[in-house]
BAMARTOR-801532 format. One record per atom (N, C-alpha, C): residue number from 0; x, y, z; residue in one letter. Coordinates in Angstrom, 2 decimals, always signed. Layout:
<site k="NUM" px="X" py="Y" pz="Z" r="A"/>
...
***
This chain:
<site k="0" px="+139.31" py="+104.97" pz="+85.00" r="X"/>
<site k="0" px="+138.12" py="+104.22" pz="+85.36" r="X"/>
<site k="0" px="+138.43" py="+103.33" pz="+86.56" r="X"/>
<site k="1" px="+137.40" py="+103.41" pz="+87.59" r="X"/>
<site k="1" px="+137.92" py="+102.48" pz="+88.78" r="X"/>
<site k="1" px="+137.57" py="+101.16" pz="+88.26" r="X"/>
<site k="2" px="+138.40" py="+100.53" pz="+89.12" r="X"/>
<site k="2" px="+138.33" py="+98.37" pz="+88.89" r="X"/>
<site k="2" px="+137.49" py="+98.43" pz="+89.76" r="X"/>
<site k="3" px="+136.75" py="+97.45" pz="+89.02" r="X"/>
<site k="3" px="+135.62" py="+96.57" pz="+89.55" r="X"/>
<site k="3" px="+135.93" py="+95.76" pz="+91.11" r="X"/>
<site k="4" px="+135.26" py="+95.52" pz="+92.11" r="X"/>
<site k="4" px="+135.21" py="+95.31" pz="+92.85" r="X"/>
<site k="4" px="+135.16" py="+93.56" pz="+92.64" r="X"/>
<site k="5" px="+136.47" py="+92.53" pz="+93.45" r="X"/>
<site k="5" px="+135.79" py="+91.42" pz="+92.89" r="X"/>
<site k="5" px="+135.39" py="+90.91" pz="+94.10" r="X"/>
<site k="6" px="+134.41" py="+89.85" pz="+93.55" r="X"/>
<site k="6" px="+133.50" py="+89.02" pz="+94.55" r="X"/>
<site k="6" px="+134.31" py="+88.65" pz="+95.57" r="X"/>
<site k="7" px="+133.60" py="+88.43" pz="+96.69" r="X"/>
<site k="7" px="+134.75" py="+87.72" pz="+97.90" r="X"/>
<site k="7" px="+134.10" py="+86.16" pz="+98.10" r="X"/>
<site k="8" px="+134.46" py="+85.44" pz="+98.26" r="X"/>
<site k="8" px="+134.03" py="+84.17" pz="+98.94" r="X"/>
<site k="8" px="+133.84" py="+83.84" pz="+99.83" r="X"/>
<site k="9" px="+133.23" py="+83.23" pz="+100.92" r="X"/>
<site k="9" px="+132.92" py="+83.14" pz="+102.31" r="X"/>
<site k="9" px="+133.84" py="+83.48" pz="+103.07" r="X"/>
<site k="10" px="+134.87" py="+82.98" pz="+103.20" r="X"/>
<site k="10" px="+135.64" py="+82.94" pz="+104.02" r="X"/>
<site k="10" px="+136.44" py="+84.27" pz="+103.83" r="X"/>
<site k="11" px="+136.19" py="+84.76" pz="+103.08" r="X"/>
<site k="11" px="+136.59" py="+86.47" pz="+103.08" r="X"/>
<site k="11" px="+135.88" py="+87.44" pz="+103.54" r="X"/>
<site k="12" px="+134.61" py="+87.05" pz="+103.19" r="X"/>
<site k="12" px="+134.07" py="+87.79" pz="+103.38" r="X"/>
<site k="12" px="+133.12" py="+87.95" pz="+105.24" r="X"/>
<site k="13" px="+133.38" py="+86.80" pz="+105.66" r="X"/>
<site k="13" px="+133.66" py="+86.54" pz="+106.63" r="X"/>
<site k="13" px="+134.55" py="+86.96" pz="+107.38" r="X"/>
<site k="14" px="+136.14" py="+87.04" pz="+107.00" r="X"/>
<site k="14" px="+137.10" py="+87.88" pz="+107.68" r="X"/>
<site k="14" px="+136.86" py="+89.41" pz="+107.35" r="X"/>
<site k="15" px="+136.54" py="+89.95" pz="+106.16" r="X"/>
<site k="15" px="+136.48" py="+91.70" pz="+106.18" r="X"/>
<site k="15" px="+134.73" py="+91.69" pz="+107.17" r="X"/>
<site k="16" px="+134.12" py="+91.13" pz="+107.79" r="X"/>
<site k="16" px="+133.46" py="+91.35" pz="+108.66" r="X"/>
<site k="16" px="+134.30" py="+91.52" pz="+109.98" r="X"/>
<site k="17" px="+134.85" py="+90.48" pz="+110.68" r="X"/>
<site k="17" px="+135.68" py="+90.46" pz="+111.51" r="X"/>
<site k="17" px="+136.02" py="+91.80" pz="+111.58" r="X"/>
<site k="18" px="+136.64" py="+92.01" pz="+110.45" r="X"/>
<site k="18" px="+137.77" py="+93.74" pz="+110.77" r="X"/>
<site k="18" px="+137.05" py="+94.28" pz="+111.38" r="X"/>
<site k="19" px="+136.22" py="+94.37" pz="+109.97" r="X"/>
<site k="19" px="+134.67" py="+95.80" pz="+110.27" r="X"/>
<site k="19" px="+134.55" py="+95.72" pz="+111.94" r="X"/>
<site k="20" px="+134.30" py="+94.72" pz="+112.08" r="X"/>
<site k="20" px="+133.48" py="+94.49" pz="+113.73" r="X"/>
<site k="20" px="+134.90" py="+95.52" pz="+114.63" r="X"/>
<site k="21" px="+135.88" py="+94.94" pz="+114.71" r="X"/>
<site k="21" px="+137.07" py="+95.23" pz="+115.41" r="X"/>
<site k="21" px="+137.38" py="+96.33" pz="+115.47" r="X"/>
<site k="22" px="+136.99" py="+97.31" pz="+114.15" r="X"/>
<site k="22" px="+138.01" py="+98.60" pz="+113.45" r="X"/>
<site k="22" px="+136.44" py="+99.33" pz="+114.56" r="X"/>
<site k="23" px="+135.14" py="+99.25" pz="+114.30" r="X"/>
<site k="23" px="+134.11" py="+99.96" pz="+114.85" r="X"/>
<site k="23" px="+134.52" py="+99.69" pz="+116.43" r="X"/>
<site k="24" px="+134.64" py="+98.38" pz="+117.24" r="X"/>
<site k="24" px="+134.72" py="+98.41" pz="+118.62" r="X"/>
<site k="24" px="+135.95" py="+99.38" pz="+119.36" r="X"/>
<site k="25" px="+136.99" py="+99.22" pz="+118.14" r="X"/>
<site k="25" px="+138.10" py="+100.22" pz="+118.41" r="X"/>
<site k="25" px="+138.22" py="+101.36" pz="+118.22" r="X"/>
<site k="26" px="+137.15" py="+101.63" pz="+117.56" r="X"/>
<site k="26" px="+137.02" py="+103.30" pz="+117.16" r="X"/>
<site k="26" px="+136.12" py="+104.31" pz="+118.53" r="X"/>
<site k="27" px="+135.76" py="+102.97" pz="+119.13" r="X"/>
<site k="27" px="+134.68" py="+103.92" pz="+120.41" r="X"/>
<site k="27" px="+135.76" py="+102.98" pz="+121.49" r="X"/>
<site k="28" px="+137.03" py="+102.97" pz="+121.45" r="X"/>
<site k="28" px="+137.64" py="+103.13" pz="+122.91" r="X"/>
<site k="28" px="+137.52" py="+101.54" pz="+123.42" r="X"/>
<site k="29" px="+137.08" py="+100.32" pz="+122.41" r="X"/>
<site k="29" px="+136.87" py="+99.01" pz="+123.06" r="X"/>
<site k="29" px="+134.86" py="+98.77" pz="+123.71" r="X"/>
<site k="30" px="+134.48" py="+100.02" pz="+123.86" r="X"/>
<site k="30" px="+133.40" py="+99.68" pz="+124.33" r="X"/>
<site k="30" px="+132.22" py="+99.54" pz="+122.87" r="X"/>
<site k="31" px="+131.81" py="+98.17" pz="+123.39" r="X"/>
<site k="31" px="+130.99" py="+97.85" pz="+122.45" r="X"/>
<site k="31" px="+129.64" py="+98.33" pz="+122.11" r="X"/>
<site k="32" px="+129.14" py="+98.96" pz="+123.71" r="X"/>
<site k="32" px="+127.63" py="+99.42" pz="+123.44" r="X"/>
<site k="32" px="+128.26" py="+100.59" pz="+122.62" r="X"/>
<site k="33" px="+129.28" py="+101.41" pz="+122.71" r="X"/>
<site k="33" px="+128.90" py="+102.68" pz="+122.28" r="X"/>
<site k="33" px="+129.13" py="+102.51" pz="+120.79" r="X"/>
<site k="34" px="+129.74" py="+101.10" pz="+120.19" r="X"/>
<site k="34" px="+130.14" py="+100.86" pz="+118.97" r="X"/>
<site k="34" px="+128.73" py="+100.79" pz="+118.38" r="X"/>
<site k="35" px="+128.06" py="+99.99" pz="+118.83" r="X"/>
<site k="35" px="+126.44" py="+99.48" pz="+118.26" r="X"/>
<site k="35" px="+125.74" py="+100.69" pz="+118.22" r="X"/>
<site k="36" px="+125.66" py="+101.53" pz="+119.60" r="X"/>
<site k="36" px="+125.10" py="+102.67" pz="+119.47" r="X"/>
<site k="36" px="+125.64" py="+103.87" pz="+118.33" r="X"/>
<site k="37" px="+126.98" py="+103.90" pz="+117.68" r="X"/>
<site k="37" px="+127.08" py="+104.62" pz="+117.18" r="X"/>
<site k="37" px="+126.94" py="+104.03" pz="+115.52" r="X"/>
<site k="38" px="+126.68" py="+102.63" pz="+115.21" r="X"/>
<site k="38" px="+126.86" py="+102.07" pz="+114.04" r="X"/>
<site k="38" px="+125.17" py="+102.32" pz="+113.55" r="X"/>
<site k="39" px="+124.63" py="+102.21" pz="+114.90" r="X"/>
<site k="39" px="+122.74" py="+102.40" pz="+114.96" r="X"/>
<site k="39" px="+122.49" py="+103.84" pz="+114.07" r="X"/>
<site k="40" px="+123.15" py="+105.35" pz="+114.96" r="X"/>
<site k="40" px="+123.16" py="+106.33" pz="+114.83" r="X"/>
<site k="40" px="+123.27" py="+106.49" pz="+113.18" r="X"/>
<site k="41" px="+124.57" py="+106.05" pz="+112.72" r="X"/>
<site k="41" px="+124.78" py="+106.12" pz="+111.39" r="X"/>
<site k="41" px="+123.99" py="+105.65" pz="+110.22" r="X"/>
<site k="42" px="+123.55" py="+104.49" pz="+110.56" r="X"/>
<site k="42" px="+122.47" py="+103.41" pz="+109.78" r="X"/>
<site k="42" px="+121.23" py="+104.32" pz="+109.65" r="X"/>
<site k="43" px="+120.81" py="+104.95" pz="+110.92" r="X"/>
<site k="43" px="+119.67" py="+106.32" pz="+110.61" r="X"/>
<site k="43" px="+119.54" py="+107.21" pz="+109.87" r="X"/>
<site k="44" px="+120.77" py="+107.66" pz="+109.89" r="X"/>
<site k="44" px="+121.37" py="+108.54" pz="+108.92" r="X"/>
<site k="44" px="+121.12" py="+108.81" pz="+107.19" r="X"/>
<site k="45" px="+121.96" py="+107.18" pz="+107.70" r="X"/>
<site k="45" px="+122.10" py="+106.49" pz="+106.15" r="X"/>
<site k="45" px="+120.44" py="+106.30" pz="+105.00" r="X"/>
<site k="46" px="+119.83" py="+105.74" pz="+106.18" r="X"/>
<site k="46" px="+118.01" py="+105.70" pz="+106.01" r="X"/>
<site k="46" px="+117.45" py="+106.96" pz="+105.69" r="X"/>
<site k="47" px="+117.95" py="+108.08" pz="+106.26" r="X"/>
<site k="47" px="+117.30" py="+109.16" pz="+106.34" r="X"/>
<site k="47" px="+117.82" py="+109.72" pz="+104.67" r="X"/>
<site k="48" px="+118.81" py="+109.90" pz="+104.51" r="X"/>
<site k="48" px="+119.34" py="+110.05" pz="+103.46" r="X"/>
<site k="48" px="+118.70" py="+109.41" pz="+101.77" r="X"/>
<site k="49" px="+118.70" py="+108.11" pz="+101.84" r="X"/>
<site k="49" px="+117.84" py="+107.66" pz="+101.00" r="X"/>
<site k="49" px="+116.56" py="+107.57" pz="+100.77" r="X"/>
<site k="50" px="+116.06" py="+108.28" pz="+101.53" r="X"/>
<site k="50" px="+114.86" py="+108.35" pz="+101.73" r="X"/>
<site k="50" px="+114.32" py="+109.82" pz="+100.99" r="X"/>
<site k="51" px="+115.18" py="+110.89" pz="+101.27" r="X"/>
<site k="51" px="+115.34" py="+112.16" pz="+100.74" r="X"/>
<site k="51" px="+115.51" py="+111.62" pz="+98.87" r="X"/>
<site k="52" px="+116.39" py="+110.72" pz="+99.31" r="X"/>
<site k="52" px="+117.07" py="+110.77" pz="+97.17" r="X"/>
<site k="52" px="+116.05" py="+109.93" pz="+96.76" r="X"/>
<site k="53" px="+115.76" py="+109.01" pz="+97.78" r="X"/>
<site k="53" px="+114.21" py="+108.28" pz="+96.36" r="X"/>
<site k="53" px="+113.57" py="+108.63" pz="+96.18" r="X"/>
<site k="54" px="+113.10" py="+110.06" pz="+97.07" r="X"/>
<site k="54" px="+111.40" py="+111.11" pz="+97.05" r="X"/>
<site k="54" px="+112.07" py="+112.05" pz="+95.18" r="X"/>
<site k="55" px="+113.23" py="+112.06" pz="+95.08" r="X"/>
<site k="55" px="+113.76" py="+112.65" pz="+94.06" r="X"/>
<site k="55" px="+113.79" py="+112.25" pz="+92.74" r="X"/>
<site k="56" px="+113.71" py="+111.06" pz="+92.51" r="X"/>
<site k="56" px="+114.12" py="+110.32" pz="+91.52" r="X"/>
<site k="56" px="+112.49" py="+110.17" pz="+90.89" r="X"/>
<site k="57" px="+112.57" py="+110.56" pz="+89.55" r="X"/>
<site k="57" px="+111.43" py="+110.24" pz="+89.21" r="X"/>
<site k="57" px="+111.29" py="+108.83" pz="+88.53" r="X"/>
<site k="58" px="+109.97" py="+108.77" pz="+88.94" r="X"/>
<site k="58" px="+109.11" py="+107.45" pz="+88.61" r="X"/>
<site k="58" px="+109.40" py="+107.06" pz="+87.30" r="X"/>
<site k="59" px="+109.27" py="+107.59" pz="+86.35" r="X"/>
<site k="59" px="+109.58" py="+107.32" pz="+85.17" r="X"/>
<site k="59" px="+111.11" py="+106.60" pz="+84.78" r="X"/>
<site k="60" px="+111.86" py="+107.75" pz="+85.04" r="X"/>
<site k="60" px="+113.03" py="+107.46" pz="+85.39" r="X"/>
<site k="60" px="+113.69" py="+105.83" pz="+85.75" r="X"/>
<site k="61" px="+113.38" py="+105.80" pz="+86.79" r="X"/>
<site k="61" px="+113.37" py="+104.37" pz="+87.01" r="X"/>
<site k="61" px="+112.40" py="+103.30" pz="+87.07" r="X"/>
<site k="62" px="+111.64" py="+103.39" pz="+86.23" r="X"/>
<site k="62" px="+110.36" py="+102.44" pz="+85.63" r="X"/>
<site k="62" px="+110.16" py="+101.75" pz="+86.63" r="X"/>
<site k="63" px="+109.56" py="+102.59" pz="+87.84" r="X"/>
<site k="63" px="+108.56" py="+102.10" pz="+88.78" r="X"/>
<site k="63" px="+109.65" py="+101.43" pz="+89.99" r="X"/>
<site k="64" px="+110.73" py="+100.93" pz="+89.78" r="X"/>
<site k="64" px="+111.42" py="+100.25" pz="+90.80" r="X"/>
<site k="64" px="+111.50" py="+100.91" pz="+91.75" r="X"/>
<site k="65" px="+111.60" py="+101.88" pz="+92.41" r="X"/>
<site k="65" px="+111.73" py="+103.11" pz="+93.63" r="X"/>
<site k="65" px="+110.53" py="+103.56" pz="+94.06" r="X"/>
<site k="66" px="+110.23" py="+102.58" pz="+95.51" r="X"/>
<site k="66" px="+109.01" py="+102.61" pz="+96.07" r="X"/>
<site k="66" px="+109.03" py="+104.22" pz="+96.57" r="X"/>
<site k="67" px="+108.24" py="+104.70" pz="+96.74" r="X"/>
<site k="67" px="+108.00" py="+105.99" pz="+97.63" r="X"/>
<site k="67" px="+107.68" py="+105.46" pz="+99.10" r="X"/>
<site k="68" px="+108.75" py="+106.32" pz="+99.96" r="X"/>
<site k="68" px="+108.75" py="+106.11" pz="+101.61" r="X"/>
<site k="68" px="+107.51" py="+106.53" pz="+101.91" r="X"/>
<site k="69" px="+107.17" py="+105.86" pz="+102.86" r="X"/>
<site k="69" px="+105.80" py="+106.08" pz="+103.95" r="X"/>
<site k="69" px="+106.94" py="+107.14" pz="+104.79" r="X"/>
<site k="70" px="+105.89" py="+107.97" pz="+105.31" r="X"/>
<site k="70" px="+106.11" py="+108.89" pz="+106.58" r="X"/>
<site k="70" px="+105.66" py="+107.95" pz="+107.41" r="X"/>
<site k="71" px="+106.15" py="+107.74" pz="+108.63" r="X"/>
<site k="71" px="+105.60" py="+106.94" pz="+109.86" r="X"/>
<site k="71" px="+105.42" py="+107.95" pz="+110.71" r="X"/>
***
């Protein structure tokens, strides 16, 4: 069974931002637009994705909490 994840406190959680930020600017070569642009790309993704699994999940199922996506 995996361990629970424990809480972080500000100041941690504050520094595993830092990384995050650092590990993404370094992963596109130092350049930052292409970091944002590619963190953007993914976040779409990510949207697009849940969007597919909540059209899935029935209503019942989760007693109403799982809005159904608008098509825009």
């Amino acid at each position: 069974m995996a361990e629970a994840a424990k809480p972080m406190g500000p100041d941690e959680a504050a520094l595993a931002l830092e990384r995050a930020t650092d590990e993404a600017v370094e992963a596109c070569d130092g350049d930052a637009w292409a970091a944002v642009r590619a963190l953007l790309i993914a976040n779409a993704a990510l949207e697009e994705e849940v969007a597919r699994l909540s059209s899935r999940v029935s209503n019942g199922y989760a007693r109403g909490r799982v809005r159904r996506a608008t098509v825009r």
